[in-house]
PyMOL Python script that loads the backbone (N, CA, C, O; Angstrom):
from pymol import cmd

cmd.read_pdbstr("""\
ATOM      1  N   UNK A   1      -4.702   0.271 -16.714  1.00  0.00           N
ATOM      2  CA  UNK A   1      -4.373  -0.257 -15.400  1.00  0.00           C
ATOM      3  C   UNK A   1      -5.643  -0.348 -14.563  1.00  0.00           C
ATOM      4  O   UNK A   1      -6.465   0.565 -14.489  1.00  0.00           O
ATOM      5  N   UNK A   2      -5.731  -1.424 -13.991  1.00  0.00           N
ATOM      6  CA  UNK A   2      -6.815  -1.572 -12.889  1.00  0.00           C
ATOM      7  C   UNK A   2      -6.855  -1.007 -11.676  1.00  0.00           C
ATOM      8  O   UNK A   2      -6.060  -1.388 -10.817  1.00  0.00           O
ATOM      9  N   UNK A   3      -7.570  -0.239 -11.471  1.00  0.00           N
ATOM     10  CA  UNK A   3      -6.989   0.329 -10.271  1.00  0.00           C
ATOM     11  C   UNK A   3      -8.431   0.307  -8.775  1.00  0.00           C
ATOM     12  O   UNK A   3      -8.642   1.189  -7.942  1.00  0.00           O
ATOM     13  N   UNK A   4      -9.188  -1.108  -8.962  1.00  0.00           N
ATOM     14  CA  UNK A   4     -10.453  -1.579  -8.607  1.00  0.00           C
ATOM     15  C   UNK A   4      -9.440  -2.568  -7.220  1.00  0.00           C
ATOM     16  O   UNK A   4      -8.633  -3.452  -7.506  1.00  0.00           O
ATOM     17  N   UNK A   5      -9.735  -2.164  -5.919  1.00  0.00           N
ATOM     18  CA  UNK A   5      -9.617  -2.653  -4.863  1.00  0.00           C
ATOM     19  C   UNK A   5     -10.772  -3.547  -4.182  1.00  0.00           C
ATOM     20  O   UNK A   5     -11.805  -3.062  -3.721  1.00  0.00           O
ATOM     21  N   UNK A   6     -10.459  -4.910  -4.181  1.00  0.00           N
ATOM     22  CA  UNK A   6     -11.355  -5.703  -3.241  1.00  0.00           C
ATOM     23  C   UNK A   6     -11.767  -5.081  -1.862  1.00  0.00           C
ATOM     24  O   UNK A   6     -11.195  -5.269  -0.789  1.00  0.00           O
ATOM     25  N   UNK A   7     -12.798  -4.355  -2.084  1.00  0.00           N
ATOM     26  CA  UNK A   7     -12.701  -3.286   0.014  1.00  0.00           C
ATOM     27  C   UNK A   7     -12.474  -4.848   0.966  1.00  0.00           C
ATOM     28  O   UNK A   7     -11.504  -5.078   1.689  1.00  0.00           O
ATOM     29  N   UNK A   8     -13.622  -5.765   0.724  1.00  0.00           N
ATOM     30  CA  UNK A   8     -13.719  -7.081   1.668  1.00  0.00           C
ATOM     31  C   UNK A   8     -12.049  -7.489   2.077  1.00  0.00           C
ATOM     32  O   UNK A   8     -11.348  -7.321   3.075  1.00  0.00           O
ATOM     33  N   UNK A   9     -11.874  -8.047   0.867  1.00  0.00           N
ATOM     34  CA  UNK A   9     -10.302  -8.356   1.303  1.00  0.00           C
ATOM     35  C   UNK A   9      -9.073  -7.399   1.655  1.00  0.00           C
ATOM     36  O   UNK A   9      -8.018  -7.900   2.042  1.00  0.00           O
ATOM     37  N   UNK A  10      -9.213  -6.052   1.523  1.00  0.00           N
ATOM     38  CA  UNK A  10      -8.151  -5.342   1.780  1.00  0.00           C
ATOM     39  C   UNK A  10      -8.961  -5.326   4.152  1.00  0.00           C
ATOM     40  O   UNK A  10      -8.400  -5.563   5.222  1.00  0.00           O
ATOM     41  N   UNK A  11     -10.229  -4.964   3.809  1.00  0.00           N
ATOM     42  CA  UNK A  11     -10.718  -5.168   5.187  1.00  0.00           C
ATOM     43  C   UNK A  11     -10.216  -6.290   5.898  1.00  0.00           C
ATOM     44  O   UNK A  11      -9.926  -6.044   7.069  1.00  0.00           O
ATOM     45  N   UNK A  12      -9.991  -7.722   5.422  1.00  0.00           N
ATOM     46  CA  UNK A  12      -9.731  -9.198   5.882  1.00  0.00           C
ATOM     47  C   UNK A  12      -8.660  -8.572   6.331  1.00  0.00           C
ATOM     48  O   UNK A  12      -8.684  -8.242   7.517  1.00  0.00           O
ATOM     49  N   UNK A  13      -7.432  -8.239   5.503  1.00  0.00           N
ATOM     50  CA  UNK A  13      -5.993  -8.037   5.460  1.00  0.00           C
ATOM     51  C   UNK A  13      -5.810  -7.374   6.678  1.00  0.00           C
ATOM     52  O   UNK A  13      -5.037  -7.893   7.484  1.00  0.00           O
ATOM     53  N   UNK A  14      -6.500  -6.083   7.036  1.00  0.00           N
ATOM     54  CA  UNK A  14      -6.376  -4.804   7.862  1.00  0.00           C
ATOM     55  C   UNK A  14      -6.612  -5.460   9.231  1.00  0.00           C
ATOM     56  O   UNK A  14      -5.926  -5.345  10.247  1.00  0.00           O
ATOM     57  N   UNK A  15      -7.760  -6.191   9.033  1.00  0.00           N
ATOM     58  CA  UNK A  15      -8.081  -6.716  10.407  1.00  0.00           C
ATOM     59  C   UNK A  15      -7.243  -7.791  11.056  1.00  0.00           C
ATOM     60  O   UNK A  15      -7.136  -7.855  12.281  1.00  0.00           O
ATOM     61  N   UNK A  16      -6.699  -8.561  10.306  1.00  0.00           N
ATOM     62  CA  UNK A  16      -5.393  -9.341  11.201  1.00  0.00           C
ATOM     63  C   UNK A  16      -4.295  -8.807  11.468  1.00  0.00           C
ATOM     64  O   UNK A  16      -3.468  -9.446  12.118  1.00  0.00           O
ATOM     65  N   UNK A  17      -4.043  -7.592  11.056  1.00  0.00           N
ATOM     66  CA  UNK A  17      -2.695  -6.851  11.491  1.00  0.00           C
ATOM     67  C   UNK A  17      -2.834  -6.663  13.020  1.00  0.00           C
ATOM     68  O   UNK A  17      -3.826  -6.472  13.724  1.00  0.00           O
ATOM     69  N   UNK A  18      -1.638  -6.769  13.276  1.00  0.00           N
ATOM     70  CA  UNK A  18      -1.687  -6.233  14.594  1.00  0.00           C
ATOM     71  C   UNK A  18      -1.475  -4.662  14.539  1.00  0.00           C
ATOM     72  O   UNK A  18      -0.769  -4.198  13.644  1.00  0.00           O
ATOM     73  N   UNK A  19      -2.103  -3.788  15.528  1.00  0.00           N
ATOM     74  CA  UNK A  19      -1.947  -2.383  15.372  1.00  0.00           C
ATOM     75  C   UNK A  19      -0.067  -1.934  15.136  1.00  0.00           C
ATOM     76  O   UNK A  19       0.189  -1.126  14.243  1.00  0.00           O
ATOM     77  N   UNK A  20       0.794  -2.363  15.759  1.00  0.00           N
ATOM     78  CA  UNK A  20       1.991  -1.763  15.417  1.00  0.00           C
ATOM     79  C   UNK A  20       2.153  -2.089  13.775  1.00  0.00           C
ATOM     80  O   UNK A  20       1.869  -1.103  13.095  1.00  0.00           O
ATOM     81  N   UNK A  21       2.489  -3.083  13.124  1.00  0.00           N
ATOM     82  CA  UNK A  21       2.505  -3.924  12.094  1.00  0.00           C
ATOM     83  C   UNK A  21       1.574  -2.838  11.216  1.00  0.00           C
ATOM     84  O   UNK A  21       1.932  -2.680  10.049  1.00  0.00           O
ATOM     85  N   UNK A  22       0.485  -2.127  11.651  1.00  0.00           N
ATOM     86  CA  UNK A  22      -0.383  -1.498  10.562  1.00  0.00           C
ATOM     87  C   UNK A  22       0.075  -0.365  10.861  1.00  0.00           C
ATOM     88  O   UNK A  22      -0.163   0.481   9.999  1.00  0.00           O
ATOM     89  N   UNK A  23       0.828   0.112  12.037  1.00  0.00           N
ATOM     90  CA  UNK A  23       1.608   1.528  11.903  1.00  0.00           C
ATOM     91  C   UNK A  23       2.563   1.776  11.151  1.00  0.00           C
ATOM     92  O   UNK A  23       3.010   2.671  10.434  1.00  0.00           O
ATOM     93  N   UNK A  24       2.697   1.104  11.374  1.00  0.00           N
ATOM     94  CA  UNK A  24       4.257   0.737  10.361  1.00  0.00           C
ATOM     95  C   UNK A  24       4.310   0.993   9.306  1.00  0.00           C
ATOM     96  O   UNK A  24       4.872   1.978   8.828  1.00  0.00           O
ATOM     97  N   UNK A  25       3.558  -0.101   8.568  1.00  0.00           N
ATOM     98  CA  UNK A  25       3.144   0.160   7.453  1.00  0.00           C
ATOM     99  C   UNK A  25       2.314   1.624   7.002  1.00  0.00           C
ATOM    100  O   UNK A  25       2.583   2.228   5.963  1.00  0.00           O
ATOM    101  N   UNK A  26       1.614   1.918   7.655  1.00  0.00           N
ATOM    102  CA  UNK A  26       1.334   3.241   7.048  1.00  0.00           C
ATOM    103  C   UNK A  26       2.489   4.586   7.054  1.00  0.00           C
ATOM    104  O   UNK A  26       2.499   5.600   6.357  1.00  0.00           O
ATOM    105  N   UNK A  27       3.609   4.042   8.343  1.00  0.00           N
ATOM    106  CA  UNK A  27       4.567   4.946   7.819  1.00  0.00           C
ATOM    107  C   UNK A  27       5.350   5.117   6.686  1.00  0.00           C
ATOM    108  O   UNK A  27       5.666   6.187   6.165  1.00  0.00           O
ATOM    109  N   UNK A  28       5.723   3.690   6.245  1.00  0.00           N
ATOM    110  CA  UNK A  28       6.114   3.408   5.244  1.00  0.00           C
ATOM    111  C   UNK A  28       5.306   4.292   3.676  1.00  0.00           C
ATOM    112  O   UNK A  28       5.598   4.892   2.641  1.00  0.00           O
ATOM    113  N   UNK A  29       4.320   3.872   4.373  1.00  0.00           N
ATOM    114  CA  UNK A  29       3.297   4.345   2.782  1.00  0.00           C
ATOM    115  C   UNK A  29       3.079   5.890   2.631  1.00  0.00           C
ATOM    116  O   UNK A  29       2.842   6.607   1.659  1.00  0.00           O
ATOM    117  N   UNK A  30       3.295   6.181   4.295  1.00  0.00           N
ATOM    118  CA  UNK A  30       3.559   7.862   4.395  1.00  0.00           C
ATOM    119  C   UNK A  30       4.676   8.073   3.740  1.00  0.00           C
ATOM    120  O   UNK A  30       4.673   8.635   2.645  1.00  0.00           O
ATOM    121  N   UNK A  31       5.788   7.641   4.340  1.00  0.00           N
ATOM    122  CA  UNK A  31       7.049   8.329   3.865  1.00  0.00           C
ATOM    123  C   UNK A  31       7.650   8.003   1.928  1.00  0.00           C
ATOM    124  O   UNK A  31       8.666   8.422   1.373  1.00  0.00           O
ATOM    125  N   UNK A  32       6.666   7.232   1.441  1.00  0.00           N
ATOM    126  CA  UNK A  32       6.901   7.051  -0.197  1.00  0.00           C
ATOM    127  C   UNK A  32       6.307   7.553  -0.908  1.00  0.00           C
ATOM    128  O   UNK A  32       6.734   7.729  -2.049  1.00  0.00           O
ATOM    129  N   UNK A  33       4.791   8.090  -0.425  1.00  0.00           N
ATOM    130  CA  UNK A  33       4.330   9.119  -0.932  1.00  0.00           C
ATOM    131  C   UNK A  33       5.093   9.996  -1.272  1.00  0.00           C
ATOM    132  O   UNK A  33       5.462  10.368  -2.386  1.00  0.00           O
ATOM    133  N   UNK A  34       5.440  10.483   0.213  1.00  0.00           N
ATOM    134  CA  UNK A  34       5.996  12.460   0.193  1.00  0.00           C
ATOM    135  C   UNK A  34       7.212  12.283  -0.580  1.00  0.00           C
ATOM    136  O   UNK A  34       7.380  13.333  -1.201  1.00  0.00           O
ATOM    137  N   UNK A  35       8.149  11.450  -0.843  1.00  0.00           N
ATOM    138  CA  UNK A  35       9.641  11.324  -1.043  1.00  0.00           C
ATOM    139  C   UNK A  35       9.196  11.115  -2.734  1.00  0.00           C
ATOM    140  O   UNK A  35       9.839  11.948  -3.373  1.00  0.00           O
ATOM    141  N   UNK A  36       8.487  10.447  -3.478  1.00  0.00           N
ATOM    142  CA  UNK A  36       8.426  10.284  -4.632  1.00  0.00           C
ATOM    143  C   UNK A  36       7.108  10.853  -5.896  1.00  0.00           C
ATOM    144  O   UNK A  36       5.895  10.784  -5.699  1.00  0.00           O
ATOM    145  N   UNK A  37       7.535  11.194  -6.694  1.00  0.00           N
ATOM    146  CA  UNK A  37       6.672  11.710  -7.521  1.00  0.00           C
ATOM    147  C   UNK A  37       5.566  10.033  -8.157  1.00  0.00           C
ATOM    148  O   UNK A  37       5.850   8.837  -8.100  1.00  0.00           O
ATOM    149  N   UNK A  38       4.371  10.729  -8.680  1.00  0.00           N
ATOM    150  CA  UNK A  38       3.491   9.671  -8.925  1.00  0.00           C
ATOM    151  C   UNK A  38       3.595   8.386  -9.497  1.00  0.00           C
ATOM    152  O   UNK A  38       3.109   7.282  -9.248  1.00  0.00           O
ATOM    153  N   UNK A  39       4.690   9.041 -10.684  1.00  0.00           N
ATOM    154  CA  UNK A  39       4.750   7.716 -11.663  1.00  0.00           C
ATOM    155  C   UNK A  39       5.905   6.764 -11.556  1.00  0.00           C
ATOM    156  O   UNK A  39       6.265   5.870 -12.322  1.00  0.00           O
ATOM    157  N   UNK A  40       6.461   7.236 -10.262  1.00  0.00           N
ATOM    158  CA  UNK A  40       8.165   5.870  -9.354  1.00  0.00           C
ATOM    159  C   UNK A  40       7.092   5.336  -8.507  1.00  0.00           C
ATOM    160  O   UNK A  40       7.066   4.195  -8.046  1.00  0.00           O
ATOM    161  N   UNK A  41       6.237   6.222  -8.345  1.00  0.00           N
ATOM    162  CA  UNK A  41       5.255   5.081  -7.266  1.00  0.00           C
ATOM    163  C   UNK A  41       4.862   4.024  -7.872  1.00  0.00           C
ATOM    164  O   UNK A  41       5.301   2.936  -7.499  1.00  0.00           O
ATOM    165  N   UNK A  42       3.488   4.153  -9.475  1.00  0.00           N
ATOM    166  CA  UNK A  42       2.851   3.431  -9.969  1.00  0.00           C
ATOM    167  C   UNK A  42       4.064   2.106 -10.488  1.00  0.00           C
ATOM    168  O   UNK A  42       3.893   0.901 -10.668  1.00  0.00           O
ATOM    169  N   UNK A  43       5.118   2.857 -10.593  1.00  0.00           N
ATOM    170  CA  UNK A  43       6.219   1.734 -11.507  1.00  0.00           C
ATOM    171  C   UNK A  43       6.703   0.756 -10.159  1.00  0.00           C
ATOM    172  O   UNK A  43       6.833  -0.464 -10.254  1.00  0.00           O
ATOM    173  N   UNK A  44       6.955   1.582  -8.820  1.00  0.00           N
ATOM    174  CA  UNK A  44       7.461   0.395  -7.883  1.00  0.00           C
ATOM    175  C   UNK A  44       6.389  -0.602  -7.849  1.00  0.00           C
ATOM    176  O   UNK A  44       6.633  -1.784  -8.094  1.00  0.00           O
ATOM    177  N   UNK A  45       4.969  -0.098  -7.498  1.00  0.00           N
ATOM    178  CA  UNK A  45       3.410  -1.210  -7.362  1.00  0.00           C
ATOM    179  C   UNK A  45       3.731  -2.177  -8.841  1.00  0.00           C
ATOM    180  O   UNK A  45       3.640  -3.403  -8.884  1.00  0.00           O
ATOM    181  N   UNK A  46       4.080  -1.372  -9.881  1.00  0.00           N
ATOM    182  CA  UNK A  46       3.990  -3.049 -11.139  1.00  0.00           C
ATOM    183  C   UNK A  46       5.053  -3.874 -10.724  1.00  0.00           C
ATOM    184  O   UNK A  46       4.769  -5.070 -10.786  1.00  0.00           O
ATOM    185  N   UNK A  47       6.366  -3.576 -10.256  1.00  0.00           N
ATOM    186  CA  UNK A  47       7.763  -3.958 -10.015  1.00  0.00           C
ATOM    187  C   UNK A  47       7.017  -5.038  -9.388  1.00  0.00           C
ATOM    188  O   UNK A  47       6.875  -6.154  -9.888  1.00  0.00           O
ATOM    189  N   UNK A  48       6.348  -4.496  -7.797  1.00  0.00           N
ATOM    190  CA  UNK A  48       5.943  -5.677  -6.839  1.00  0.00           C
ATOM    191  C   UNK A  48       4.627  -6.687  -6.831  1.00  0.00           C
ATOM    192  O   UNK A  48       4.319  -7.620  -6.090  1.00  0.00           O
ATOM    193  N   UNK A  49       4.089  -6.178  -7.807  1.00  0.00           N
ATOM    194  CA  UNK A  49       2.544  -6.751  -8.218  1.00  0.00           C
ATOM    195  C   UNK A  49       2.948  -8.075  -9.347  1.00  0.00           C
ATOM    196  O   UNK A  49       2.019  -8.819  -9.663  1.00  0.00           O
ATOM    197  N   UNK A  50       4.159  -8.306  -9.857  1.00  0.00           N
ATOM    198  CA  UNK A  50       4.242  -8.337 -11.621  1.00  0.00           C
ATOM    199  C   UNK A  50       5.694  -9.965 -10.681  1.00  0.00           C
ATOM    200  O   UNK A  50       6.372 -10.685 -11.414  1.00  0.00           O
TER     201      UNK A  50
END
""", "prot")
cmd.dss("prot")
cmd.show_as("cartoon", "prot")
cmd.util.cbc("prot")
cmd.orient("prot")
């Protein structure tokens, strides 16, 4: 698995969010962390990548 992030483009991405929109989202990414073990994570990212 690749696990090599474009920094430039994840930066592009970050910077047009509007600040709520990027709160948000990091709650989200907070609350799927803590709620799930590693490998429901890696399997939801192929689910939505794929």
């Amino acid at each position: 698995m690749n696990q090599n992030i474009d920094v430039s483009k994840l930066m592009a991405m970050l910077s047009k969010m509007d600040k709520k929109d990027l709160e948000e989202g990091l709650n989200k990414v907070n609350k799927m962390l803590n709620s799930k073990d590693a490998n429901q994570i890696i399997n939801d990212i192929r689910k939505n990548n794929s």
